[in-house]
N, C-alpha and C positions, 0 to 999 in steps of 0.2 A: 143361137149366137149370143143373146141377153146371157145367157146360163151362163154357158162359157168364159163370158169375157167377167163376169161375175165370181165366176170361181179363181179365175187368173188372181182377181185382184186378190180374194180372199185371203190365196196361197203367200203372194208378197206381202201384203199386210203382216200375216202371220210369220214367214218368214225374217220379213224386220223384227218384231217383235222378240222373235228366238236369241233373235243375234243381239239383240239389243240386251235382254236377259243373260246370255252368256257371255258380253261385254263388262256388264256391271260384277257378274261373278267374279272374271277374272281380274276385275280391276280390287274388289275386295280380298282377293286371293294376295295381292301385291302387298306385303310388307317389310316398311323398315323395321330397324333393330328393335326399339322397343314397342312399337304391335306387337311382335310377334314372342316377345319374353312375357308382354301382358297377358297373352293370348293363352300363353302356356300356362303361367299362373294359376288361369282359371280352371283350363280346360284338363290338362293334365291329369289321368289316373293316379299318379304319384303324388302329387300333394293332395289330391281327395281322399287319397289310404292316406296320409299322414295326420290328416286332418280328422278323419273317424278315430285313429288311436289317442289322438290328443282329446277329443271329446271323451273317448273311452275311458281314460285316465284319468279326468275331470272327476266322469261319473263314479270311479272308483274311490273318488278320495269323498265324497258325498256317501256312498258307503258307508267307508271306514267313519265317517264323520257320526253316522246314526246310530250306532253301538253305544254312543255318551247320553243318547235322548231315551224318554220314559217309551214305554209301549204299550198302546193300549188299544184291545179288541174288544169285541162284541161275537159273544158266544148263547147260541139256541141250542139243546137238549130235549132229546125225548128216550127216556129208560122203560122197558117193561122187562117186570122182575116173574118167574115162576115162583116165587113167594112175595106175598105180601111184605110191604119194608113203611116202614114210619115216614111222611115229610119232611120231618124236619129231628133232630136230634135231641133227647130230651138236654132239659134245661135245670132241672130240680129233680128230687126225689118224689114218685107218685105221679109224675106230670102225666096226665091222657093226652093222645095223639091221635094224628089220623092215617089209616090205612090204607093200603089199595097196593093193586099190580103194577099200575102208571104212574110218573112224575114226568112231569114237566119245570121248563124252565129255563130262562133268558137271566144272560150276568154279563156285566163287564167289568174286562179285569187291568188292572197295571201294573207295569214291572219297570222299575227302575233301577239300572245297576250303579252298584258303590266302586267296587271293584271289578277288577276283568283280571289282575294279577298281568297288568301291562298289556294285554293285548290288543285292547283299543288304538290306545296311545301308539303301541309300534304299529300299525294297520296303517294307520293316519300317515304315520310320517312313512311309511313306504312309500301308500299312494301319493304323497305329495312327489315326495324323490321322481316317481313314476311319469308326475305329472312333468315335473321337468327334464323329463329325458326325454318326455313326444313331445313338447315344446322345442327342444334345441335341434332332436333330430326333425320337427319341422320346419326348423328353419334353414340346416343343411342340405335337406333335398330341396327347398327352392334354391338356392346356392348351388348346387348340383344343377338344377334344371334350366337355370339362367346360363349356367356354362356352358353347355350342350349347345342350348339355344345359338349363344354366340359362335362357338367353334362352327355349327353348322350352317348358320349365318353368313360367318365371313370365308366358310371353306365354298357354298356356292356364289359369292362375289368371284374368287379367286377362280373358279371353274370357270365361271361366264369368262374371264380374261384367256381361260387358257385356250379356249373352244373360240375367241376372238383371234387370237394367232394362228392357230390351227387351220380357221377358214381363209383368215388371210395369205398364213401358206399355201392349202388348196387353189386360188387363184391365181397366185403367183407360178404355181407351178402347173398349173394347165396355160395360163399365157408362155412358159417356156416350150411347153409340146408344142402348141402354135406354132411357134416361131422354127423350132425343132424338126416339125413337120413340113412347114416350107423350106428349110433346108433340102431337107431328105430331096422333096419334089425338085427341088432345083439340082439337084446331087452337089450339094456342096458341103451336106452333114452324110456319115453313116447309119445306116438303121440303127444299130447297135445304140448310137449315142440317142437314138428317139427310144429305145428299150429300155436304158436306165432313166429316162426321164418317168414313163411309164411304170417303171417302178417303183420311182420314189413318191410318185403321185399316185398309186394304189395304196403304200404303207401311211400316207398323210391321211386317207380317205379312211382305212383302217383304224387310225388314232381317232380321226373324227367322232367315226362309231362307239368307239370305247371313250372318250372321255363324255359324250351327250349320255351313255349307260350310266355310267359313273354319277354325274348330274343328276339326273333322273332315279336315283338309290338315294344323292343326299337330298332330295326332294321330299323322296317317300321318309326319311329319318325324321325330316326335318317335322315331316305332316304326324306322324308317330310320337313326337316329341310337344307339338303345339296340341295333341289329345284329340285332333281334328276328327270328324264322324265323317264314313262315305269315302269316297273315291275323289280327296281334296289332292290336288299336287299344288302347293303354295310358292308363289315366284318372294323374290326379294328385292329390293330397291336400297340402293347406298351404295358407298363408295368406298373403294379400300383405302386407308390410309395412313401415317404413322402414328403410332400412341405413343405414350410417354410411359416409360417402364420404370416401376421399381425397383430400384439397384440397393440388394443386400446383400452384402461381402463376408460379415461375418455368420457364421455355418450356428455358431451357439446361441447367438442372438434372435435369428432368423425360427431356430427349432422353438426357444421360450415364446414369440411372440407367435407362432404357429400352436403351437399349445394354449396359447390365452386365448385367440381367438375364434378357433376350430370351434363349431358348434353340435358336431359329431365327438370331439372331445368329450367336450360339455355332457354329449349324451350317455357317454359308457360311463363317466365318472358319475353322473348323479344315476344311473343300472347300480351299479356296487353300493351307493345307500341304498337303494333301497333294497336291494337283497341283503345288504344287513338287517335294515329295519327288518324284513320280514324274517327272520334267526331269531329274533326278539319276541315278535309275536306268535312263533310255533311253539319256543321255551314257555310259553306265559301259561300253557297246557298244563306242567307242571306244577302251578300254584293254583290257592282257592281262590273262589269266587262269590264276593255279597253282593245280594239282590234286593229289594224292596220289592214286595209283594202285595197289592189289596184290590181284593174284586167286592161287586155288591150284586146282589140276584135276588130275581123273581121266583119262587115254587110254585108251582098247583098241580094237584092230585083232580082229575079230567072227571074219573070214575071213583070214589072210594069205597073201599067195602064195610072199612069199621071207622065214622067219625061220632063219637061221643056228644054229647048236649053240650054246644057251646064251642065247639072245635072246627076252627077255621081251615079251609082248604087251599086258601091260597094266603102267602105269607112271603115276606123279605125277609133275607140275611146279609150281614155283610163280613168283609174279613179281612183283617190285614196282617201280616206278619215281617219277618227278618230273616233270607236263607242264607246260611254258608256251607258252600259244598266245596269239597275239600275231595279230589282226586286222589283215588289208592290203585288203580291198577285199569289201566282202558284198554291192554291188549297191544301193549307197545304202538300202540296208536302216534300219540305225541312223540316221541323216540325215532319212527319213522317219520314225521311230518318235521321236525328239526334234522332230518339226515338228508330230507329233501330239500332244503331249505341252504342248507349249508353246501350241497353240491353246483343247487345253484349260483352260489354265491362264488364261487369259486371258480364256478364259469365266468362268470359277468367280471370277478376280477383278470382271468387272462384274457378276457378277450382288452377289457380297460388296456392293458402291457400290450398285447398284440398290436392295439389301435396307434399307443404312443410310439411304439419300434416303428410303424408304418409312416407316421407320419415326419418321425426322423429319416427316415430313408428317402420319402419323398421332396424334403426340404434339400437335403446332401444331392439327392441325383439333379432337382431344378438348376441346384447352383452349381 
């Protein structure tokens, strides 16, 4: 009986416990307008891809940016010759040297370029341009995601209203069957007139169904939109009520300051720099290029077969020079990378004119 009455408690314990758990859920579940645009902020797939291409962009112009800096590596060698070859290079007339099959040897070298024939420079300012196109279009898709937010926000305000008439019809219209019904029983109404009552009280019931569906779709939008994990259905709290609207009358005014401010604008216009910058830097293929050049290394010969009296095996060199290499024929290489270049560019301009038509049309049809 101990057992028993043991286990009873354990169950309601634990039962409270569930409900209590599933209370705080749902109450966390409840937000108003701005929870729930914060929420999205965060959580949102769409500003974490915006957010990766705006870093990506970053890292591109950090890039382009290391093209201007020296380079300098650290290089190990090991050669075996089927002839014997000297260490090191004579220096004089008569110089004895040392021989063997192996070399060995550690160098390091730098390179600093003078010139790139512009390519640097337009790299740069591509990826800058680049940089501000995932900046603007990241500020647009939060602007996109904040509006969602809202429209879905105050379309389930407006749902709970509609689904509060709805039910209050349904009452309404079963206290008429009632009364309907007592008619009937007294014979002072027709069936007939209890049938249409029943009808209109099945299609009310009907609507019910379908507008709590409806509800239950912008729930799931809304849980889709706030980036939510799991099986979240999110309520809302607030109140519908009037805003104060924008009133712009004139159509030309309306499309310039929609063009100033639009930050998908912003984004195609700085796409087209920087598909020009990058025409600049595929042409730059075209021209030479000066380098600074100087390494310094170690030699040793492991094994030699002929070192002379006096002839050292291991020795330093070092070396520096000036390159200008001067392109005569890469295979139409550069030719096709400016043809791509220039396609692109062409694109990112129509889509630029595409974007400005759209947003004239979307200014004209608001007002």
């Amino acid at each position: 009986m101990r057992r028993l009455l043991g286990l009873m408690l354990f169950l309601i314990l634990l039962s409270a416990a569930v409900l209590e758990l599933s209370g705080q859920e749902d109450s966390s579940l409840r937000l108003t307008l701005e929870e729930a645009i914060e929420m999205a902020l965060e959580q949102n797939p769409d500003i974490a891809e915006a957010q990766s291409r705006l870093a990506e962009a970053e890292a591109r112009v950090r890039t382009a940016r290391a093209g201007n800096l020296p380079f300098l590596k650290a290089r190990a060698v090991y050669d075996y010759w089927t002839e014997d070859q000297r260490l090191l290079p004579a220096t004089r007339n008569g110089e004895p040297g040392v021989f063997g099959p192996e070399i060995m040897g550690a160098e390091v070298a730098a390179t600093l370029p003078l010139y790139a024939g512009g390519r640097v420079s337009a790299e740069v300012a591509s990826s800058k341009w680049s940089r501000e196109a995932a900046m603007a279009q990241l500020t647009r898709t939060r602007e996109m995601l904040a509006y969602q937010v809202t429209a879905t926000f105050y379309g389930l305000l407006a749902q709970a209203e509609v689904l509060r008439s709805l039910e209050a019809g349904v009452q309404a219209m079963e206290e008429q069957q009632r009364s309907v019904q007592a008619l009937v029983d007294a014979e002072k109404a027709a069936r007939v007139d209890l049938l249409r009552v029943n009808v209109r009280r099945a299609e009310l019931h009907e609507r019910v169904v379908r507008e709590r569906s409806n509800r239950t779709i912008q729930q799931l939008a809304l849980a889709a939109l706030l980036g939510a994990r799991g099986a979240v259905v999110p309520e809302v709290r607030g109140e519908l009520g009037k805003r104060d609207i924008v009133v712009c009358t004139n159509a030309a005014d309306c499309v310039q300051k929609a063009l100033g401010q639009r930050a998908d604008y912003r984004a195609a216009r700085a796409a087209v720099f920087a598909a020009e910058a990058a025409v600049s830097a595929a042409r730059s293929g075209y021209l030479p290029t000066v380098t600074v050049q100087a390494s310094y290394a170690e030699r040793w010969m492991p094994d030699p077969t002929d070192q002379p009296e006096g002839g050292d095996d291991w020795t330093d060199v070092g070396r520096g020079g000036l390159v200008v290499e001067m392109p005569i024929f890469d295979g139409r290489l550069t030719a096709a990378k400016v043809a791509e270049q220039k396609a692109r560019l062409l694109g990112a301009r129509e889509r630029f004119r595409k974007l400005e038509l759209q947003i004239r049309f979307e200014v004209e049809a608001a007002l």
